[in-house]
Biopython code that builds the backbone (N, CA, C, O; Angstrom):
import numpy as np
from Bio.PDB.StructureBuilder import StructureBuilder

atoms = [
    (1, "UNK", "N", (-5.193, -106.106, -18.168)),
    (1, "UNK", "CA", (-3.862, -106.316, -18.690)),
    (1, "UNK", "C", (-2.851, -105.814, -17.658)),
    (1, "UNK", "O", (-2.886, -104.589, -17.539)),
    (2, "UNK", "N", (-1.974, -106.427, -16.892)),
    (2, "UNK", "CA", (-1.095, -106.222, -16.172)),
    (2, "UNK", "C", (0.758, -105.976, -17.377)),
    (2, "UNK", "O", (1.461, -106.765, -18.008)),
    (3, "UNK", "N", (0.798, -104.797, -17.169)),
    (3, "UNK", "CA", (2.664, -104.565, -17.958)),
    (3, "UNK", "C", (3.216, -104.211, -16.658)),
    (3, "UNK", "O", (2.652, -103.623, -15.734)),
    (4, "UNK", "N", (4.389, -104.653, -16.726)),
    (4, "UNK", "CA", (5.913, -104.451, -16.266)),
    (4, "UNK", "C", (6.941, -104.400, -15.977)),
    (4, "UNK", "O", (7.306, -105.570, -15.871)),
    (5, "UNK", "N", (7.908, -103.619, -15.709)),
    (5, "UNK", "CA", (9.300, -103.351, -16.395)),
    (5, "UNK", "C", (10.289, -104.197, -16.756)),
    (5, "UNK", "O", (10.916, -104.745, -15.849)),
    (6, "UNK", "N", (10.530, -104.394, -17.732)),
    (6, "UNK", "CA", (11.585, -105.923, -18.224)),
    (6, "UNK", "C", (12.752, -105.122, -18.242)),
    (6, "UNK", "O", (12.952, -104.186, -19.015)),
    (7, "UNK", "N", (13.494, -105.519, -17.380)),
    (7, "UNK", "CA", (14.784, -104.993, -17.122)),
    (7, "UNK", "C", (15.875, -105.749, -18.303)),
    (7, "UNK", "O", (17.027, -105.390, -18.549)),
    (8, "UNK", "N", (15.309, -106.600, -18.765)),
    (8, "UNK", "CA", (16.532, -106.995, -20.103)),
    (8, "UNK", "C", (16.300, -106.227, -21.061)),
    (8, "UNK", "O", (17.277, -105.894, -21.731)),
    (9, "UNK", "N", (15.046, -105.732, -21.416)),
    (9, "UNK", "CA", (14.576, -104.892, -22.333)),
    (9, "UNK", "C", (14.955, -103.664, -22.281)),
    (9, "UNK", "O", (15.751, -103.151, -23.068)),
    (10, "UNK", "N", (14.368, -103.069, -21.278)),
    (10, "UNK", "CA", (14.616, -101.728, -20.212)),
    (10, "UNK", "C", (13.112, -101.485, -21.070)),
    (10, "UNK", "O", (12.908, -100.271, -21.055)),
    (11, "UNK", "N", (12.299, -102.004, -21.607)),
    (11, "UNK", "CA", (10.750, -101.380, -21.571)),
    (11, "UNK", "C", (10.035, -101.676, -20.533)),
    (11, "UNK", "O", (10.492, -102.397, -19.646)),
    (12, "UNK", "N", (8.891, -101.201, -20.489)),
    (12, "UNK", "CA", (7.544, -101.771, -20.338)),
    (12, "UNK", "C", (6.771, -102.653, -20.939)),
    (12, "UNK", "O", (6.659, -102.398, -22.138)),
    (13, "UNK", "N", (6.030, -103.849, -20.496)),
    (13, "UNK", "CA", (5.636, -104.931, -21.233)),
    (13, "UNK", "C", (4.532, -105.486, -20.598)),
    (13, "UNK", "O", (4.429, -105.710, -19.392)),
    (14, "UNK", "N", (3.556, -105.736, -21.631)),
    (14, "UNK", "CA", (2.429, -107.043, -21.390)),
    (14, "UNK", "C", (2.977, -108.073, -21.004)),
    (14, "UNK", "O", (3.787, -108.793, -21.589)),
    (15, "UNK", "N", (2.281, -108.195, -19.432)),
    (15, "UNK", "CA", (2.883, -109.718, -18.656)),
    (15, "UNK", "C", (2.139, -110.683, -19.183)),
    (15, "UNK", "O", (0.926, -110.538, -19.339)),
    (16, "UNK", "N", (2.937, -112.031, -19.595)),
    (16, "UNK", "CA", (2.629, -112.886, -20.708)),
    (16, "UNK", "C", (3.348, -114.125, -19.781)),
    (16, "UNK", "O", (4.539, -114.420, -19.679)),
    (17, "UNK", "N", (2.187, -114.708, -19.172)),
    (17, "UNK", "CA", (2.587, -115.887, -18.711)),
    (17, "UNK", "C", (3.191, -117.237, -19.720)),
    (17, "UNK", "O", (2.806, -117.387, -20.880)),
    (18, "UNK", "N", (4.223, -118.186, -19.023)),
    (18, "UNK", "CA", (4.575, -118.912, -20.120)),
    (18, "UNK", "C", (3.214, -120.116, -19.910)),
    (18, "UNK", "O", (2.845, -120.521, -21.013)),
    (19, "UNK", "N", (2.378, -120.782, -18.655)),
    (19, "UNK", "CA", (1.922, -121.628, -18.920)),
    (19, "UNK", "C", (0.390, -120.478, -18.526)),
    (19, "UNK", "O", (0.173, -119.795, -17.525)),
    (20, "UNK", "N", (-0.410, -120.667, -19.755)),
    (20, "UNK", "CA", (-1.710, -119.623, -19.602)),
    (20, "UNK", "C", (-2.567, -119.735, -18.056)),
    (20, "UNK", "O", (-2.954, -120.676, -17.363)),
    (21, "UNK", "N", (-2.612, -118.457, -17.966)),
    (21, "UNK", "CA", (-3.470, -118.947, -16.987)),
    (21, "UNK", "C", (-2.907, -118.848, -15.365)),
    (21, "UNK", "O", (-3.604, -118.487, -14.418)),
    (22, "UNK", "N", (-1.375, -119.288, -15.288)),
    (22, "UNK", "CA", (-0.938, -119.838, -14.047)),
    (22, "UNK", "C", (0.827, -119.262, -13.864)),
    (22, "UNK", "O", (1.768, -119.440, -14.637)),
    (23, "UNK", "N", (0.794, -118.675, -12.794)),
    (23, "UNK", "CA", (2.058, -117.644, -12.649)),
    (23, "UNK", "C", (2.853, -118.152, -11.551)),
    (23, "UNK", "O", (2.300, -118.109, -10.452)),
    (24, "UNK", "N", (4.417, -118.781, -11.616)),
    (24, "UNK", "CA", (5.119, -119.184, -10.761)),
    (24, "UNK", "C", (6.234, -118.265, -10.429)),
    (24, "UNK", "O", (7.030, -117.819, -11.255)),
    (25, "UNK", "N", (6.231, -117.984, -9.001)),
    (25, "UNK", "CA", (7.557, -116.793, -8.499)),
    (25, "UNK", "C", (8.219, -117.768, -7.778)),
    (25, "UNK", "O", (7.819, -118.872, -7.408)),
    (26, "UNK", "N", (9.127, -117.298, -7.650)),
    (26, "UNK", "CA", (10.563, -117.888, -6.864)),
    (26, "UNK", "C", (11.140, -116.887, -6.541)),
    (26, "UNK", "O", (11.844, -116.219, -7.298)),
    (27, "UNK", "N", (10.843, -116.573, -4.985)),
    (27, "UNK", "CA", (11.283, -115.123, -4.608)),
    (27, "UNK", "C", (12.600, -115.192, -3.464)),
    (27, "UNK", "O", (12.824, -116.152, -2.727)),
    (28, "UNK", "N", (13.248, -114.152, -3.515)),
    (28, "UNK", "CA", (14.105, -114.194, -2.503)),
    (28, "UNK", "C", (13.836, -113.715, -1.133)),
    (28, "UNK", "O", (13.932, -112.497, -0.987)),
    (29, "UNK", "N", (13.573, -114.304, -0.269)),
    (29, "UNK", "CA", (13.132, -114.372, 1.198)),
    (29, "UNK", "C", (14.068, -113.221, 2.165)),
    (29, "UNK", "O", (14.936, -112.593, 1.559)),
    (30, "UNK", "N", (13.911, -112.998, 3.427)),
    (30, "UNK", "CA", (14.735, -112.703, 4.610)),
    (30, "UNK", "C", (15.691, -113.257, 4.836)),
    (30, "UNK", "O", (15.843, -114.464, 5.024)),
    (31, "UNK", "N", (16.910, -111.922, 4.846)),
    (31, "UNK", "CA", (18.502, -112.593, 5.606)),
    (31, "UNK", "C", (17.735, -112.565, 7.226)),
    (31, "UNK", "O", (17.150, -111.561, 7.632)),
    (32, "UNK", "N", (17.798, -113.219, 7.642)),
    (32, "UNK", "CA", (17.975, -113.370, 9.231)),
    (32, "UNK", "C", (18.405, -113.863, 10.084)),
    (32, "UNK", "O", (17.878, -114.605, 10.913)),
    (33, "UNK", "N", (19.957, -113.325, 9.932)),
    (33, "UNK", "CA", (20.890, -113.889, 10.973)),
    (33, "UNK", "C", (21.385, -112.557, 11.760)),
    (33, "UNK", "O", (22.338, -112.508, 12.538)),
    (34, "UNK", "N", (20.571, -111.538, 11.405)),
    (34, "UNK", "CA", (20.954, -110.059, 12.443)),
    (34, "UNK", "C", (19.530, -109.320, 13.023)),
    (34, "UNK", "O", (18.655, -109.981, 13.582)),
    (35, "UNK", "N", (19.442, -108.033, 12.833)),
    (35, "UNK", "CA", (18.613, -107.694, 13.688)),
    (35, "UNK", "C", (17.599, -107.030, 12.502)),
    (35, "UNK", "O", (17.928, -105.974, 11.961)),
    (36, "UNK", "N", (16.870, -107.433, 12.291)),
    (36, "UNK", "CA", (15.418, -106.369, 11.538)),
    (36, "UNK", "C", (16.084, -105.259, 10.675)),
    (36, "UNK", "O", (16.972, -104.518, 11.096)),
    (37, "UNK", "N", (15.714, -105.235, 9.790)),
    (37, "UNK", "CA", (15.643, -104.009, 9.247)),
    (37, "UNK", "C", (14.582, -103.407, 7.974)),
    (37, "UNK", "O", (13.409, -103.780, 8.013)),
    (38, "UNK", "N", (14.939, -102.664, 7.084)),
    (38, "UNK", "CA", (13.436, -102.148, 6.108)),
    (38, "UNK", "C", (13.783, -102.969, 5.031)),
    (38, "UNK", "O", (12.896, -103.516, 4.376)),
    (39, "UNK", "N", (14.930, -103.117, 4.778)),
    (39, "UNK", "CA", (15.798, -104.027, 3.821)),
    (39, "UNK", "C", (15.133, -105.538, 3.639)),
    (39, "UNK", "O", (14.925, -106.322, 2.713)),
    (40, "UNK", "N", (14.914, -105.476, 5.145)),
    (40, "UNK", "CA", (14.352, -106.839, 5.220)),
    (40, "UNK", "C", (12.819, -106.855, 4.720)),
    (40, "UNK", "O", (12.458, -107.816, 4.041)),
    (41, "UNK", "N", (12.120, -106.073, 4.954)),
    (41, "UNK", "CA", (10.797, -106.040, 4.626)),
    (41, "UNK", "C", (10.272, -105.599, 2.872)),
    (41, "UNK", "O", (9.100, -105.613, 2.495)),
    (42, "UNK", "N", (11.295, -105.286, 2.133)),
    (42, "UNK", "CA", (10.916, -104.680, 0.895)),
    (42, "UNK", "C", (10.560, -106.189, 0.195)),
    (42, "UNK", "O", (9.442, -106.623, -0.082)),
    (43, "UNK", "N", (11.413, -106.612, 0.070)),
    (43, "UNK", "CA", (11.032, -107.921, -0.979)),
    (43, "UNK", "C", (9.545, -109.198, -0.389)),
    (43, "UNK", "O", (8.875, -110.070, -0.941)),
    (44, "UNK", "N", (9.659, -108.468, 1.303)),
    (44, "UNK", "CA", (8.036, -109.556, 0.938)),
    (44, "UNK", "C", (6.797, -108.632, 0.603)),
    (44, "UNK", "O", (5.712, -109.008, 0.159)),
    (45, "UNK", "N", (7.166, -107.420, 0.889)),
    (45, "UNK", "CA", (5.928, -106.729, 0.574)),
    (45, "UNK", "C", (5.856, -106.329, -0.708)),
    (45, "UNK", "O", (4.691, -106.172, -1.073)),
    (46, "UNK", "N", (6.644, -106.113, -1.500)),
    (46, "UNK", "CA", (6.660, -105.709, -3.161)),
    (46, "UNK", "C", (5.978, -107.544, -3.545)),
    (46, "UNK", "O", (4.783, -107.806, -3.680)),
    (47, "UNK", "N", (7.328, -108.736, -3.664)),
    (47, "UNK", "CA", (6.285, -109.653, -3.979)),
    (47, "UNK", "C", (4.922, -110.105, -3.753)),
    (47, "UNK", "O", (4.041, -110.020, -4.609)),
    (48, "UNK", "N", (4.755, -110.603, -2.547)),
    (48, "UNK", "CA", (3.467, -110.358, -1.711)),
    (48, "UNK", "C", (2.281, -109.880, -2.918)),
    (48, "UNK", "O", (1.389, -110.529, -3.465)),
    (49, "UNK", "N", (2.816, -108.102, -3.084)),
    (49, "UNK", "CA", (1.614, -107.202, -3.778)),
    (49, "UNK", "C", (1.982, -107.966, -4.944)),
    (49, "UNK", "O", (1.068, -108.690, -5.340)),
    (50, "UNK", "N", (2.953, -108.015, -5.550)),
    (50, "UNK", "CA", (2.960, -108.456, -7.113)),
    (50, "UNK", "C", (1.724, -110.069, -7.265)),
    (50, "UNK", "O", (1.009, -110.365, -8.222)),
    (51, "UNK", "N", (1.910, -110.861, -5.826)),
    (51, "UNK", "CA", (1.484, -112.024, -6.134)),
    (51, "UNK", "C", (-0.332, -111.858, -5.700)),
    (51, "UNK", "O", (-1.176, -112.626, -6.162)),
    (52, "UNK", "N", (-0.558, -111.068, -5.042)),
    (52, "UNK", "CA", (-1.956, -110.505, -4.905)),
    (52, "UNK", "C", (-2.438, -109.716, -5.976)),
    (52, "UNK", "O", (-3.622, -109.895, -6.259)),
    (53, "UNK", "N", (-1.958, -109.087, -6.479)),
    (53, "UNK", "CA", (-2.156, -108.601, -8.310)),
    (53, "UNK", "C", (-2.722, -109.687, -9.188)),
    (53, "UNK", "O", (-3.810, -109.831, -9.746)),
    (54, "UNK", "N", (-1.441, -110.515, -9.113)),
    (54, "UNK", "CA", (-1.869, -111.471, -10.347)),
    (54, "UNK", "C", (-2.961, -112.675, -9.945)),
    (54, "UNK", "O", (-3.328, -113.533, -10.748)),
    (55, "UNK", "N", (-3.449, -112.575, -8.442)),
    (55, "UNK", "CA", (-4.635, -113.739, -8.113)),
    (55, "UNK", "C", (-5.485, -112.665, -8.289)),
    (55, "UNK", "O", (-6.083, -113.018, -9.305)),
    (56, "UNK", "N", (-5.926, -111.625, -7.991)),
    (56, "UNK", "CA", (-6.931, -110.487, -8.417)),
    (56, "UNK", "C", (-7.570, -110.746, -9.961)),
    (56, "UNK", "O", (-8.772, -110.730, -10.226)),
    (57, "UNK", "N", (-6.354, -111.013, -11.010)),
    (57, "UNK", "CA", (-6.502, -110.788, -11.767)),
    (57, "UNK", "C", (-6.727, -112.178, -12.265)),
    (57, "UNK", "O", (-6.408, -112.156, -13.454)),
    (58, "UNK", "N", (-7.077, -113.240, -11.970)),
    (58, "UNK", "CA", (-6.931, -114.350, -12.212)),
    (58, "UNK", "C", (-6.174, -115.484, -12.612)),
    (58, "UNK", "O", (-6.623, -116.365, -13.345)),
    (59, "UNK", "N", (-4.912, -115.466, -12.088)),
    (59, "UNK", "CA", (-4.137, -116.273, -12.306)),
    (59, "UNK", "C", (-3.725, -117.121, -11.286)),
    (59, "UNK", "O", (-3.580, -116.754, -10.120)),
    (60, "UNK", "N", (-3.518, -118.330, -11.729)),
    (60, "UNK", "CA", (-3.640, -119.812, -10.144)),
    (60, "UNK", "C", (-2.129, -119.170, -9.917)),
    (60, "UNK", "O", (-1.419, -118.932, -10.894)),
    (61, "UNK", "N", (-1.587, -118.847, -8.272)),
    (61, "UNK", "CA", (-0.090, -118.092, -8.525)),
    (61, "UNK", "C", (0.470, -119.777, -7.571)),
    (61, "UNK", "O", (-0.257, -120.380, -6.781)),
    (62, "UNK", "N", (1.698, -120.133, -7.905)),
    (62, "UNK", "CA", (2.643, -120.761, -7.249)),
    (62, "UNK", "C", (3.663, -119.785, -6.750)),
    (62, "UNK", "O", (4.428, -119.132, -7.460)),
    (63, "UNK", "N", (3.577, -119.759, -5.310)),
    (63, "UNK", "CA", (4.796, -118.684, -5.159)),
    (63, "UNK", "C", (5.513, -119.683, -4.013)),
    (63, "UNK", "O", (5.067, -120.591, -3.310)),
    (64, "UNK", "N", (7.082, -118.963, -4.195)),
    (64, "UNK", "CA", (7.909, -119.712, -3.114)),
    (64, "UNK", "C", (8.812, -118.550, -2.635)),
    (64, "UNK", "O", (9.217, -117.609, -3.317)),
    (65, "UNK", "N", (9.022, -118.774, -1.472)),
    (65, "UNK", "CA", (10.051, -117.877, -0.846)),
    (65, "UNK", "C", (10.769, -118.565, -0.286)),
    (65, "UNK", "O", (10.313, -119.408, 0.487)),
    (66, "UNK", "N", (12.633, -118.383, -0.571)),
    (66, "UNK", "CA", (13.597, -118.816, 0.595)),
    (66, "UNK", "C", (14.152, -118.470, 1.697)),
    (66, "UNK", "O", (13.176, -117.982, 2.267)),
    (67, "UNK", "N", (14.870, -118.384, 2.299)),
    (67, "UNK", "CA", (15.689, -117.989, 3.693)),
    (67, "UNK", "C", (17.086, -117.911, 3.163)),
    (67, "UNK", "O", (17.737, -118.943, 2.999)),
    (68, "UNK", "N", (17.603, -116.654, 2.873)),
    (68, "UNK", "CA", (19.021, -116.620, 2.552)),
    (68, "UNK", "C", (20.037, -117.031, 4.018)),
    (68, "UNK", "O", (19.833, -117.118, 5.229)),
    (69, "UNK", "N", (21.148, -117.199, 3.134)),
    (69, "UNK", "CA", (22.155, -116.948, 3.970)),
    (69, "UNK", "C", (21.765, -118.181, 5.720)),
    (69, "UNK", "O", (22.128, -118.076, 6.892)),
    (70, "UNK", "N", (21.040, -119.030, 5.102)),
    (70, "UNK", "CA", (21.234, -119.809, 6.027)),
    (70, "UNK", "C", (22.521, -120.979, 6.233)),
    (70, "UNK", "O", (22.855, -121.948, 5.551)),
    (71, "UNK", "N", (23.098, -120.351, 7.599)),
    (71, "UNK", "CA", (24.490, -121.108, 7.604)),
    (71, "UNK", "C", (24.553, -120.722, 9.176)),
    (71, "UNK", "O", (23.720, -120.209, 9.923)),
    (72, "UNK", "N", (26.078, -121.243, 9.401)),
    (72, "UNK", "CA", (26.516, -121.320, 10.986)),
    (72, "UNK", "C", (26.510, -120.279, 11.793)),
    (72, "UNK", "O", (26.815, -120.374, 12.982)),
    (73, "UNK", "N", (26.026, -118.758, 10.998)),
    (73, "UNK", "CA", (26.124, -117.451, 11.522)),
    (73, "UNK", "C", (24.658, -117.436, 12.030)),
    (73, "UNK", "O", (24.270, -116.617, 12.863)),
    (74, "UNK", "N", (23.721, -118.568, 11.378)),
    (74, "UNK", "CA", (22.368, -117.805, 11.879)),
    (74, "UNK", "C", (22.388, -119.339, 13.279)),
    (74, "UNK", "O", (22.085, -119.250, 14.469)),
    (75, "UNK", "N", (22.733, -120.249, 12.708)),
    (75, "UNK", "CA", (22.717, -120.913, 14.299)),
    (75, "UNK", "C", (23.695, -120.654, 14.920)),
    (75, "UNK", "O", (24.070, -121.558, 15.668)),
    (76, "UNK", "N", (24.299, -119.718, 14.911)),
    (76, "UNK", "CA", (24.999, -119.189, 16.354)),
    (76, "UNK", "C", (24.403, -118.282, 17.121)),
    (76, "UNK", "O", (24.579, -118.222, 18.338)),
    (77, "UNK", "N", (23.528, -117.383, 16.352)),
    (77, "UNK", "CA", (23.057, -116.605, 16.957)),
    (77, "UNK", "C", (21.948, -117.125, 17.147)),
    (77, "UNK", "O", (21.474, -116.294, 17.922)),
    (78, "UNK", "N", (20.980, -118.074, 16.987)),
    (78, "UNK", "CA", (20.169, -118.578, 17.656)),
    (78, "UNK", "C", (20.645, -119.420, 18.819)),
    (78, "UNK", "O", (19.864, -119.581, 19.757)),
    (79, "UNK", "N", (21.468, -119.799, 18.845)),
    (79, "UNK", "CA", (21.292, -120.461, 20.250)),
    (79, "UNK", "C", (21.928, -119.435, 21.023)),
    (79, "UNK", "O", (22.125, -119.807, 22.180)),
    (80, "UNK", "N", (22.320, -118.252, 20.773)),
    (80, "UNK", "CA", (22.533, -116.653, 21.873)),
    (80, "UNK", "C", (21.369, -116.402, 22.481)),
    (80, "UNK", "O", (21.262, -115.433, 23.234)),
]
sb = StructureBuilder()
sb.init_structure("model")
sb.init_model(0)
sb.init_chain("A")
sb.init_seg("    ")
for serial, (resi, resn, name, xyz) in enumerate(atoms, 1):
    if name == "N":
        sb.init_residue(resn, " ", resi, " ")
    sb.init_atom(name, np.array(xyz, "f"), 0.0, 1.0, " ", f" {name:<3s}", serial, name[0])
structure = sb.get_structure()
């Protein structure tokens, strides 16, 4: 049994997939239009573990990650 924290609730909770069986994330990816930071690394490694949890535990996972903040600031500094 995997619980945790439902921030609308403010409990703790039995994770209760809506389609049985099969767990879809939609995660928020790396700003990278500057230079590295830890900021940058928290959200793939917390999801990441969250989405290695729930295949451990048997669930088919769909996960997606985006690229924020993609705009004219990050191709400027790519072509620097």
């Amino acid at each position: 049994m995997i619980r945790l924290y439902n921030s609308k609730t403010l409990k703790i909770e039995e994770f209760k997939p809506i389609k049985p069986n099969e767990v879809s994330m939609y995660v928020c990816g790396p700003t990278v239009y500057n230079h590295a930071h830890i900021g940058n690394a928290r959200p793939i490694i917390v999801f990441d573990t969250l989405r290695r949890l729930f295949e451990r535990e048997g669930y088919k996972v769909k996960y997606v990650s985006n690229y924020t903040d993609v705009d004219d600031k990050i191709i400027k500094k790519a072509n620097e």
